[in-house]
C-alpha positions as CSV (number, residue, x, y, z in Angstrom):
1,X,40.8,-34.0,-16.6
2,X,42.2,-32.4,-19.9
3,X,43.9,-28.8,-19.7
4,X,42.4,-26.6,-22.4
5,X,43.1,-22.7,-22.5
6,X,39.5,-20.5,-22.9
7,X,39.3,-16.8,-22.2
8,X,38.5,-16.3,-19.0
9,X,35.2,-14.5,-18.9
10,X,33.7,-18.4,-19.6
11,X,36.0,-19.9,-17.1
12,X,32.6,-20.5,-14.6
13,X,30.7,-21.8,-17.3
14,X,30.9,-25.9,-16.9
15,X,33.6,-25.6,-14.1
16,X,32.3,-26.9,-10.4
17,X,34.4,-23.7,-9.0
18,X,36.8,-21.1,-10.8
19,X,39.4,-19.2,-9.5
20,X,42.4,-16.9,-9.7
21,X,46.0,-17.2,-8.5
22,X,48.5,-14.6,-8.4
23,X,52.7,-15.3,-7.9
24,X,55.2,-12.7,-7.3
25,X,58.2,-12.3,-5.8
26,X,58.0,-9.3,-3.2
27,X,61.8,-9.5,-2.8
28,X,61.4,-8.9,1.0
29,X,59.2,-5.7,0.3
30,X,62.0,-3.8,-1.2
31,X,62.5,-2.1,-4.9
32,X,64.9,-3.0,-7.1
33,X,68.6,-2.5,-5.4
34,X,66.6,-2.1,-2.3
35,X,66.3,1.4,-3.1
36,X,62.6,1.6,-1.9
37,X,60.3,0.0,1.1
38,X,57.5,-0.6,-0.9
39,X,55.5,-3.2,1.3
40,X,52.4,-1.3,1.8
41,X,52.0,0.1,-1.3
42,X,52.7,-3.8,-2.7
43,X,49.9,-5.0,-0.1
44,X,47.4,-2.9,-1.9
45,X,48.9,-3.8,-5.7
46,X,47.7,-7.6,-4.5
47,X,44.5,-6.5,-3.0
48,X,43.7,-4.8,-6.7
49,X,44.2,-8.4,-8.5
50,X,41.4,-9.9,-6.1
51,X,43.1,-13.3,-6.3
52,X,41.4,-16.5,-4.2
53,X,45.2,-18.4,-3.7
54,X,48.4,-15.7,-3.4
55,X,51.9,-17.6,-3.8
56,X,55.0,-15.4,-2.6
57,X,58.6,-15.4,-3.0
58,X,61.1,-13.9,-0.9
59,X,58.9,-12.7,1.8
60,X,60.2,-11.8,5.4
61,X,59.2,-13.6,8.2
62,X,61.1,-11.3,10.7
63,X,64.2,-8.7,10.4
64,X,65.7,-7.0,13.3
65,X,67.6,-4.8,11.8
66,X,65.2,-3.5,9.0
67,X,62.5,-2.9,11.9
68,X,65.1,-0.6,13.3
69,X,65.6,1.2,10.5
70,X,62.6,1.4,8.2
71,X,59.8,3.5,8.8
72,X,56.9,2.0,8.9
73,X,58.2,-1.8,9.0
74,X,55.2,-4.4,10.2
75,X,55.5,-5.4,13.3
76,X,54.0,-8.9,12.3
77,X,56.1,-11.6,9.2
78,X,55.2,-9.9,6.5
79,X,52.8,-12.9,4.8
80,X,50.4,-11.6,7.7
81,X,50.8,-8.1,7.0
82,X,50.3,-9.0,3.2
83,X,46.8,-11.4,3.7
84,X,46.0,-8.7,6.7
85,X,41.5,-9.3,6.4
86,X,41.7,-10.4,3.1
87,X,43.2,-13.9,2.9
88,X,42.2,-15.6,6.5
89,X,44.3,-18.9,5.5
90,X,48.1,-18.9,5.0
91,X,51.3,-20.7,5.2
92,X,55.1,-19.7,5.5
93,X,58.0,-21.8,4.2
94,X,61.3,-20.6,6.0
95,X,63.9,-21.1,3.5
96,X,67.0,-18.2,4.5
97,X,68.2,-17.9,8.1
98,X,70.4,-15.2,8.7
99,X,71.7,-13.3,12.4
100,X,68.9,-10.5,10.9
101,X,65.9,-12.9,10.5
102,X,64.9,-15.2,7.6
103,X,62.9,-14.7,4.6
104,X,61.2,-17.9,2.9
105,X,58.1,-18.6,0.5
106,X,54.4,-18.1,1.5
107,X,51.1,-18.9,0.2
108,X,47.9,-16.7,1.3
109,X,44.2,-18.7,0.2
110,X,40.4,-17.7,0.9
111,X,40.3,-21.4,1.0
112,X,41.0,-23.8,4.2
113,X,44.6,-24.7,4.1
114,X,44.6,-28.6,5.7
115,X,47.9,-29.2,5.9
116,X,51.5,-27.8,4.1
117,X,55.0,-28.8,4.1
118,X,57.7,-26.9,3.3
119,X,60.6,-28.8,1.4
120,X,64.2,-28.0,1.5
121,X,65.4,-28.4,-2.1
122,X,68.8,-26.6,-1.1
123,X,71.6,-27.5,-3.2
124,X,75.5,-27.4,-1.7
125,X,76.8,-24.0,-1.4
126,X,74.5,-20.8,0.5
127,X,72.0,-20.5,-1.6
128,X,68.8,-21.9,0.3
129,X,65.7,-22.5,-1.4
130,X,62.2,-24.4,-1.2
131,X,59.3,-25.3,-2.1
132,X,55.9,-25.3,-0.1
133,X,53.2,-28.0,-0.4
134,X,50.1,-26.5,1.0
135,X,46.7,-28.7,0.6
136,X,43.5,-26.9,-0.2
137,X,40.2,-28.3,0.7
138,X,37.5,-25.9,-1.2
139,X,34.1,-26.2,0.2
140,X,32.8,-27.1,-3.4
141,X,35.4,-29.7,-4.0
142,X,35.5,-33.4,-2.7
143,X,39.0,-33.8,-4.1
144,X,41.4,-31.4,-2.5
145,X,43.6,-28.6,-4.3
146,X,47.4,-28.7,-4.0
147,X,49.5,-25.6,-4.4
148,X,52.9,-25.6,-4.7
149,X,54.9,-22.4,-4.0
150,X,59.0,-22.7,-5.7
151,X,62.0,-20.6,-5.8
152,X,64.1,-22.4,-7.6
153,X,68.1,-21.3,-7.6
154,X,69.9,-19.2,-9.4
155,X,72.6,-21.8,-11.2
156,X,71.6,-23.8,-13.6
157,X,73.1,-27.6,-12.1
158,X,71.2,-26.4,-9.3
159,X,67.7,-25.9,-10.7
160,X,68.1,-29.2,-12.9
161,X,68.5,-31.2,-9.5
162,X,65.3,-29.2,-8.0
163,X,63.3,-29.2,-11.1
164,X,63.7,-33.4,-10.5
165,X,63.0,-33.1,-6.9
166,X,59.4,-30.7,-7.9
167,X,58.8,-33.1,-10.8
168,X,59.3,-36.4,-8.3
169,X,56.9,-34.3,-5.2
170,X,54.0,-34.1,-8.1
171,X,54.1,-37.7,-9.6
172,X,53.7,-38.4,-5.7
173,X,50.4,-36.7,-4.8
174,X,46.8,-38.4,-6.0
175,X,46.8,-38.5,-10.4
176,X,43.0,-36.9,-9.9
177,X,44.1,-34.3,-7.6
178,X,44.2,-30.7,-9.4
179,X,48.0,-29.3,-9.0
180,X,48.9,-25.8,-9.6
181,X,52.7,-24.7,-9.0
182,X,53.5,-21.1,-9.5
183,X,56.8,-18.9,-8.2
184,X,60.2,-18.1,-9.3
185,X,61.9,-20.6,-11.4
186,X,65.2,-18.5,-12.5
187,X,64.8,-20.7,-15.8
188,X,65.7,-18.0,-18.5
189,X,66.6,-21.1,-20.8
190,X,63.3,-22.0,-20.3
191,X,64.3,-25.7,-19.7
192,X,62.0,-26.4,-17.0
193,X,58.8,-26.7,-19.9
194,X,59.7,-29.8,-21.2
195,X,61.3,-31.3,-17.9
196,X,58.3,-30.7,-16.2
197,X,55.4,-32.0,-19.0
198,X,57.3,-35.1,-19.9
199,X,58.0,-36.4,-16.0
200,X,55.1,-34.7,-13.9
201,X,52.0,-33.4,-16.9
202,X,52.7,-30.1,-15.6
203,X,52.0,-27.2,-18.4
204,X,53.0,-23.9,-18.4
205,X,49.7,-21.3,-18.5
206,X,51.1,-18.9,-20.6
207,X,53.1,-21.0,-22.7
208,X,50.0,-23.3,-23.4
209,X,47.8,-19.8,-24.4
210,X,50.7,-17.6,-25.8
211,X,53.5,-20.3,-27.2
212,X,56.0,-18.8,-24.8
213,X,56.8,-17.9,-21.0
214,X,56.3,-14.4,-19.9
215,X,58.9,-11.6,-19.5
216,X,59.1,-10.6,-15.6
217,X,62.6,-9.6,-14.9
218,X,63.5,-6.9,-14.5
219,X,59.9,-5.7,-13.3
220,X,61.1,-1.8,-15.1
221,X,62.0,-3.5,-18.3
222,X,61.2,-7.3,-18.6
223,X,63.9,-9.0,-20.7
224,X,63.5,-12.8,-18.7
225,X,61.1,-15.0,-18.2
226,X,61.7,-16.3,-14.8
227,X,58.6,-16.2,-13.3
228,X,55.8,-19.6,-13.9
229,X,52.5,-20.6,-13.3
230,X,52.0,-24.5,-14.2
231,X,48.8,-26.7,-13.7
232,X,47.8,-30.1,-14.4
233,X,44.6,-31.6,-13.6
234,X,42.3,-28.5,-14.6
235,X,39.6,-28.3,-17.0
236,X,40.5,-24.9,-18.3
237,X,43.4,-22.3,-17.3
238,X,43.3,-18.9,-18.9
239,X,46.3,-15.7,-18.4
240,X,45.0,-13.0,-16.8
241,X,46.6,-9.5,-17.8
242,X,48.4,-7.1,-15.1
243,X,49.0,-3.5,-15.8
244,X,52.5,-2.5,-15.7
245,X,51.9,0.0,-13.3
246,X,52.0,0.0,-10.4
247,X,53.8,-3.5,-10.6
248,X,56.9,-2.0,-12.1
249,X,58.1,0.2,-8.7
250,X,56.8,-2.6,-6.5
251,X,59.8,-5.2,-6.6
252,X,62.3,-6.7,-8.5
253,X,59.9,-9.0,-10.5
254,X,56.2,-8.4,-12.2
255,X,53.7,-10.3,-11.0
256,X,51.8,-13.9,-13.3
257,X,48.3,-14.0,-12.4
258,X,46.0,-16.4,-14.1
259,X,42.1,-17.6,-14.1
260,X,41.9,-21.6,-13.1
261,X,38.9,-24.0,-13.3
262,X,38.3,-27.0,-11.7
């Protein structure tokens, strides 16, 4: 299939099913500095986009000690509390183990998740990180869907190794397969384009519409474009816009959402 941008209000037009993905990095429900518990008000911030496949970063799948202290602190991981009615599918990737807990990344779906893996792409050192294969099998589709959930780390050595190992986990999976990988990449040197095209076909939504990644860090004042949403085997992939507010008290990081057609 060919990747071509088009504005999404045609995306349904020749496509066998279009949808919309949203990635954000929740950083375990807190502001920025953990000032704030924003979890339920960030809940209802993803509810707003309407989005068919969620893909989160730094979620919390348990925390003693925050449930001790925080008012109002779900008593269920917080990828449950997040789909609640709305997303019936999802998956959790533990990544962080800590005495408190661990925190990992997740990816809620309206569609049946048939199987996911999560993938330890750790480097040497305490910083853990992953990245989470889930299948998709859409009703409408005969081929399945895969999603890819990343948080890549924060040094660069470190995110040139995992870019390799996400790049070598695509050129695995069926060549007629749609792929859609979407999270945190920490690339503000926006290496991983290029790295990622040339050894897996992967492309970059907003770069492909806009010539450049988006600004999501800080969510108050955007200076870096961390934050990614890549596809390959689409017809058509389109940006969707988000409102600043109320994404900019939510977490540390705005949210990417785009339209996708299959």
């Amino acid at each position: 299939m060919k990747d071509s941008p088009l504005h999404p209000t045609s995306l349904a037009s020749d496509a066998r099913l279009a949808f919309k993905v949203l990635t954000v990095n929740v950083h375990k429900g807190f502001t920025s500095f953990n000032r704030r518990f924003m979890l339920h008000e960030l809940r209802e911030a993803v509810r707003q986009v309407a989005a068919d496949v969620v893909f989160l970063q730094e979620v919390l799948g348990t925390h003693q000690r925050h449930a001790s202290r925080v008012r109002n602190f779900p008593a269920q991981p917080h990828y449950e509390f997040l789909a609640d009615s709305i997303w019936n599918q999802y998956a959790y990737g533990r990544n962080a183990v800590y005495d408190s807990g661990h925190h990992g990344n997740a990816l809620l779906s309206k569609f049946p998740i048939v199987h996911f893996e999560n993938h330890d792409i750790s480097v040497a050192g305490p910083e853990r990180r992953g990245m989470l294969h889930c299948v998709l099998q859409p009703p409408q589709l005969a081929t399945p869907v895969h999603a890819i959930c990343v948080h890549l780390g924060l040094q660069e050595a470190h995110r040139h190794h995992q870019l390799h190992r996400l790049a070598a986990l695509v050129r695995s999976l069926p060549e007629g397969d749609p792929i859609i990988v979407a999270g945190d990449f920490n690339d503000w040197r926006g290496r991983a384009h290029s790295l990622l095209l040339r050894e897996a076909g992967l492309r970059e939504v907003f770069v492909h519409s806009f010539g450049r990644a988006v600004r999501t860090f800080p969510a108050t004042m955007p200076l870096l474009p961390l934050d990614r949403i890549y596809v390959r085997g689409v017809v058509v992939h389109a940006p969707v816009p988000l409102p600043r507010r109320p994404w900019s008290r939510l977490s540390d990081h705005a949210p990417l959402a785009a339209e996708i057609a299959l």
